[in-house]
C-alpha positions in Angstrom: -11.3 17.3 21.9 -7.9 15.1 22.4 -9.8 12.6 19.8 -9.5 15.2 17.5 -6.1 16.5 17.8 -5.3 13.0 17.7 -6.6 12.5 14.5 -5.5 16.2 13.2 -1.9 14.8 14.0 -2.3 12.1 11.8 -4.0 13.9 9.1 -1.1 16.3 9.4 1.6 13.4 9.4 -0.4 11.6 6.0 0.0 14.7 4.3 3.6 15.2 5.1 4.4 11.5 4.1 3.4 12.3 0.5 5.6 13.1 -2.3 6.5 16.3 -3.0 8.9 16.1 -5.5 10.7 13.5 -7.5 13.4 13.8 -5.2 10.9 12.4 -2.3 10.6 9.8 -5.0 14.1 8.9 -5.1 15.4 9.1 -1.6 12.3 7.0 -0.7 14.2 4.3 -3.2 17.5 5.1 -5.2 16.5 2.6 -7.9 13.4 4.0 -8.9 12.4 3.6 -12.8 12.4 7.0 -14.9 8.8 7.2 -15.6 5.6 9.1 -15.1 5.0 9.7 -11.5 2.1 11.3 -9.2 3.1 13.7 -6.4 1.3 16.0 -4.7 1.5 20.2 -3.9 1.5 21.4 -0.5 -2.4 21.6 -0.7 -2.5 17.7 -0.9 -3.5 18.1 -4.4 -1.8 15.4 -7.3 -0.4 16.5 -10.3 1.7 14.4 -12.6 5.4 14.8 -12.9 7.8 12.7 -15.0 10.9 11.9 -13.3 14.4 11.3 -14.3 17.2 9.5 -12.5 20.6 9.4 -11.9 23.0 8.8 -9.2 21.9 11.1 -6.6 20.7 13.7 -9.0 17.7 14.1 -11.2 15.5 16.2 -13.2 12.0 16.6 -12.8 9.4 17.7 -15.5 5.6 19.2 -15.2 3.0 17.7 -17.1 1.0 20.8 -19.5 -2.3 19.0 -18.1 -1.3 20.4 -14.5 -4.6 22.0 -13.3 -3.5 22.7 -9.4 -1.0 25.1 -7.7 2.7 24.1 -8.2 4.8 24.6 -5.6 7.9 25.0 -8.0 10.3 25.3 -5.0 10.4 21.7 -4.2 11.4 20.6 -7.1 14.7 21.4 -7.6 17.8 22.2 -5.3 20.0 24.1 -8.0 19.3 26.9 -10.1 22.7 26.7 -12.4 21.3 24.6 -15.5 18.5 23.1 -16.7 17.4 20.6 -19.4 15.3 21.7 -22.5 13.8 18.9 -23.8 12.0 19.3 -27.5 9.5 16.9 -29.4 9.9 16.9 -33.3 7.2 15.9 -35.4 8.6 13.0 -36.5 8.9 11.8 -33.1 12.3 12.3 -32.1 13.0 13.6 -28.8 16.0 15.6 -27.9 18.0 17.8 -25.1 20.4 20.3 -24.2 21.2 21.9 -21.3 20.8 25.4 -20.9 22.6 27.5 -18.3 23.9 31.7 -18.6 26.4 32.5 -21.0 30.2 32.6 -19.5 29.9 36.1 -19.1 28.1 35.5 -16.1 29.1 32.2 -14.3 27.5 33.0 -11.1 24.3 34.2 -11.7 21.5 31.6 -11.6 18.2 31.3 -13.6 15.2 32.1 -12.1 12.4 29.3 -12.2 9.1 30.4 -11.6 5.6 28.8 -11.9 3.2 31.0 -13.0 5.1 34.5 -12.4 8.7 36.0 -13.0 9.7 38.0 -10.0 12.9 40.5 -10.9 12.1 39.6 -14.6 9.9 41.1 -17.2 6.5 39.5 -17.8 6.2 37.2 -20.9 4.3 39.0 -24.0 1.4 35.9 -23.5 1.7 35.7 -20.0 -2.0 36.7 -19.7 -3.1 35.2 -22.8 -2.0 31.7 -22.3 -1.2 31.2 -18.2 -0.3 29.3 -16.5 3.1 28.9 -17.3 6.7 28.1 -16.0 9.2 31.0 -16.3 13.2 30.5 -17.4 14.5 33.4 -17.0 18.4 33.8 -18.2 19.3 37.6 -17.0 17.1 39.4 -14.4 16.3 42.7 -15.4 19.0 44.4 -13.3 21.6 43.0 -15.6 19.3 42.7 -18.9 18.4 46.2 -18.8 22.1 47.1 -20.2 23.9 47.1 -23.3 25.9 44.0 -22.7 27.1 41.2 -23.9 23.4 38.4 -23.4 22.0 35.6 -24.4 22.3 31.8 -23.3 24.6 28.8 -22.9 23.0 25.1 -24.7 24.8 21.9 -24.6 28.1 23.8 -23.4 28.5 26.4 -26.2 27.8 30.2 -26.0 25.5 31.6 -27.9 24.9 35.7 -27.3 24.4 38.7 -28.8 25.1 42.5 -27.8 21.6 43.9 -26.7 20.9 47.4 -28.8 18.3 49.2 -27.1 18.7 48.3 -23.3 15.7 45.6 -24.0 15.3 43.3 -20.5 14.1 40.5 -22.1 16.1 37.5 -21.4 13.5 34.4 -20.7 12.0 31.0 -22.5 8.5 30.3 -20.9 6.4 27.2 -21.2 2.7 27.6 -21.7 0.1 25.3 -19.9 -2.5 27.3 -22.1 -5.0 24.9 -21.1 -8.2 26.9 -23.2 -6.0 25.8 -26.2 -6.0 30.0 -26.8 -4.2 31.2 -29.5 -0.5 33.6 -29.2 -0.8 37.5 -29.6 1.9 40.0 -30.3 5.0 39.4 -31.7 4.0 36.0 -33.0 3.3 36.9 -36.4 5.5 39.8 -37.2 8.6 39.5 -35.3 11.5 38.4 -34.8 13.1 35.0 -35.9 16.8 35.2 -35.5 19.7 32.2 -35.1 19.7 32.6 -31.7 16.5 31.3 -31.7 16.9 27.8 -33.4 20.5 27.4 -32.1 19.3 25.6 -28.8 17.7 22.8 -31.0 20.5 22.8 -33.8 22.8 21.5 -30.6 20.5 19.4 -28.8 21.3 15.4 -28.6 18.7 13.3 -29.4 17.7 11.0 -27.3 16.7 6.9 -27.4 13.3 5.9 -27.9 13.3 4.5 -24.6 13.8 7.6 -23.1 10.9 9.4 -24.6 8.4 11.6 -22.3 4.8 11.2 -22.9 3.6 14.2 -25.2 1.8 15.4 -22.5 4.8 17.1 -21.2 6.1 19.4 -23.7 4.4 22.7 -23.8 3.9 25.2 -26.6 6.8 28.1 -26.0 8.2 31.8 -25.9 11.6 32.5 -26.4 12.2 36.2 -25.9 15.7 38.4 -25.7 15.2 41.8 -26.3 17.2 44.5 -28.2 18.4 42.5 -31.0 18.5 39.0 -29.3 15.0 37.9 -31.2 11.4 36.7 -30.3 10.1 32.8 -31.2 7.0 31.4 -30.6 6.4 27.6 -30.9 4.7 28.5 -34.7 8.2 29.8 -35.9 9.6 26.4 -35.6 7.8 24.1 -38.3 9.1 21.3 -37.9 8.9 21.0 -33.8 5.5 20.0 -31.6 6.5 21.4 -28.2 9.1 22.0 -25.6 9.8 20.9 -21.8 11.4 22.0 -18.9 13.6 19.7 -16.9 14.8 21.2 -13.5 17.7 19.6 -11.3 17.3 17.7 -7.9 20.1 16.6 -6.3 20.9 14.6 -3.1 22.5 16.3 -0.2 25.9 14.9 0.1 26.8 15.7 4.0 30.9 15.0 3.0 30.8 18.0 1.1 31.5 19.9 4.2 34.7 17.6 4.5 34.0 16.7 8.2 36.6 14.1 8.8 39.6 15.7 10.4 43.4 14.2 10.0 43.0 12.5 7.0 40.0 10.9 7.7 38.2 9.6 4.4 34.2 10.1 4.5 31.9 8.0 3.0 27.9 9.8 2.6 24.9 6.9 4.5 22.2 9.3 3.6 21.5 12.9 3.1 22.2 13.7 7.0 24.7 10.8 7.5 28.4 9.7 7.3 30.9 7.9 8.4 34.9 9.4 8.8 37.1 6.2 8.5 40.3 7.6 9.9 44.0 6.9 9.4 46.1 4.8 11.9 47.2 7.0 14.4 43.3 8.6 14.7 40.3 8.1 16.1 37.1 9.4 17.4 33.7 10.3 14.8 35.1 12.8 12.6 39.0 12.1 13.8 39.8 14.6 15.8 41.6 12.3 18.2 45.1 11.1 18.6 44.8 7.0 19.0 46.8 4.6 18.2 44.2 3.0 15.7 41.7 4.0 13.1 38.4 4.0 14.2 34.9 4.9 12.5 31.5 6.5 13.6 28.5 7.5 12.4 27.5 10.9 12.5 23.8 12.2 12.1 
C-alpha cells in the first residue's frame, strides 16, 4: 500500500512537471527559440502550440490539428489584447492587435475554448466545433444601441449597433470533419468593418512565419449593422490565428522596497530592494547607517 502511494506521488509530481503553457516553456529558460512546441492539458494529454517570445511576455497560439481538451486558462495571464495573425495566399503572414474600442478601456475580451460564457453562441458553433471564442462585448453591453466594434493595430474601428444585436465575437474553427459553413455565409453581410483588421495588419518576416497548421478558417460577427464574414468572403486570405498573451509575474510591481529602495525582479516570486544610504533591512524599512540588500521570496 505505501509502495503505491509512493509511486502515485511520483506519477502525480511527473505530471505536474510538464508543460502547460508556453509560459512553463519560458520560465523553464528565458531564451527559448520561437517555434513549434509540445505541451500538455491537465489530462496529460499533448497538443501542439507555437510559441512566441519576448522579454518576459509572450503569445501563445493553438494548432487547428488539436484533437484533446484545451485548458485555455493556462495560457494566458491577460485578457486586454490579443494578436490576430492572418495567412494570405501568397504566403505572406501578417498581425495586428486587437483589443475593445476606447469606448470601453476596461472591459476585457473573453477567451474561450470551445464555448462563449456571457456571449452569444457563434452561427457555426455546432456545425464546425471545436473552436476558440474572441469575444469583444459580452452581451450585457452588446445588447444596446451603442457605440461597438473593435480596436486593430491601435485604431478604432466601430459602428452604432441598430437593432440591439449582441453579436460582438471573431471565432476560430478547428472544424476538423473539413464541414462546410451554414447561415449567413452566403447571403450576408460583408461590410468594411470586416476587412479593416487586415487592411492594418503588419506583415511580418519570413522568418517569423507559423506553420499553416495554425491558422483556422473564421467568423467574424457584430450584429445590428456591424456585419457578418466568413473565411470565403475574404478571397485572397487562407486562414486566421489567435495569439493570446503570457506574461511573467513581475513581484516589483507591488513596489515593496520602502525609503527609496530600488527593486530589481530574481524570478516571478523573488526580489531584491537595494536601499539608499541611510537604510537598511529587506525591503528598507530600517533606519542604518548603510545600504543594505536582501532577497525576499
Amino acid at each position: 500500500m505505501n509502495v503505491f502511494i509512493i509511486l502515485t506521488v511520483l506519477w502525480l509530481n511527473v505530471v505536474d512537471a510538464v508543460n502547460h503553457s508556453c509560459k512553463d516553456i519560458y520560465l523553464a529558460n528565458p531564451s527559448s527559440a520561437n517555434g513549434t512546441y509540445t505541451i500538455y492539458n491537465r489530462k496529460n494529454q499533448s497538443y501542439k502550440v507555437y510559441c512566441e517570445f519576448h522579454d518576459k511576455f509572450g503569445y501563445t497560439y493553438l494548432s487547428k490539428n488539436t484533437a484533446v481538451e484545451v485548458n485555455i486558462n493556462d495560457l494566458f495571464t491577460t485578457r486586454a489584447h490579443v494578436k490576430v495573425r492572418h495567412l494570405k495566399k501568397n504566403g505572406v503572414q501578417a498581425e495586428t492587435v486587437m483589443e475593445n474600442i476606447r469606448n470601453y478601456p476596461t472591459q476585457p475580451l473573453g477567451i474561450f475554448y470551445n464555448q462563449h460564457t456571457g456571449y452569444p453562441a457563434s452561427v457555426n458553433a455546432a456545425n464546425l466545433a471545436p473552436y476558440l471564442y474572441l469575444g469583444f462585448l459580452p452581451i450585457s453591453l452588446a445588447n444596446h444601441v451603442n457605440p461597438q466594434g473593435y480596436r486593430a493595430s491601435g485604431q478604432d474601428f466601430h459602428f452604432v449597433n441598430c437593432d440591439r444585436n449582441p453579436n460582438n465575437y471573431f471565432v476560430f474553427y478547428f472544424n476538423p470533419n473539413h464541414k462546410q459553413p451554414v447561415g449567413y455565409v452566403n447571403s450576408c453581410c460583408e461590410t468594411a468593418l470586416m476587412h479593416s483588421w487586415i487592411t492594418v495588419a503588419h506583415n511580418l518576416p519570413t522568418s517569423s512565419n507559423m506553420p499553416d497548421e495554425f491558422y483556422f478558417d473564421y467568423e467574424i460577427h457584430f450584429g445590428g449593422c456591424g456585419g457578418y464574414a466568413f473565411i470565403h468572403h475574404h478571397n485572397d486570405i487562407n486562414g486566421a490565428a489567435l495569439g493570446v498573451r503570457f506574461e511573467q509575474m513581475d513581484p516589483c510591481k507591488s513596489s515593496p522596497c520602502h525609503n527609496g529602495g530600488t527593486c530589481y525582479s530574481e524570478n516571478e516570486t523573488q526580489f531584491i530592494c537595494e536601499c539608499p544610504d541611510g537604510f537598511m533591512g529587506d525591503t528598507c524599512n530600517v533606519k542604518g547607517d548603510h545600504g543594505n540588500t536582501g532577497i525576499i521570496g
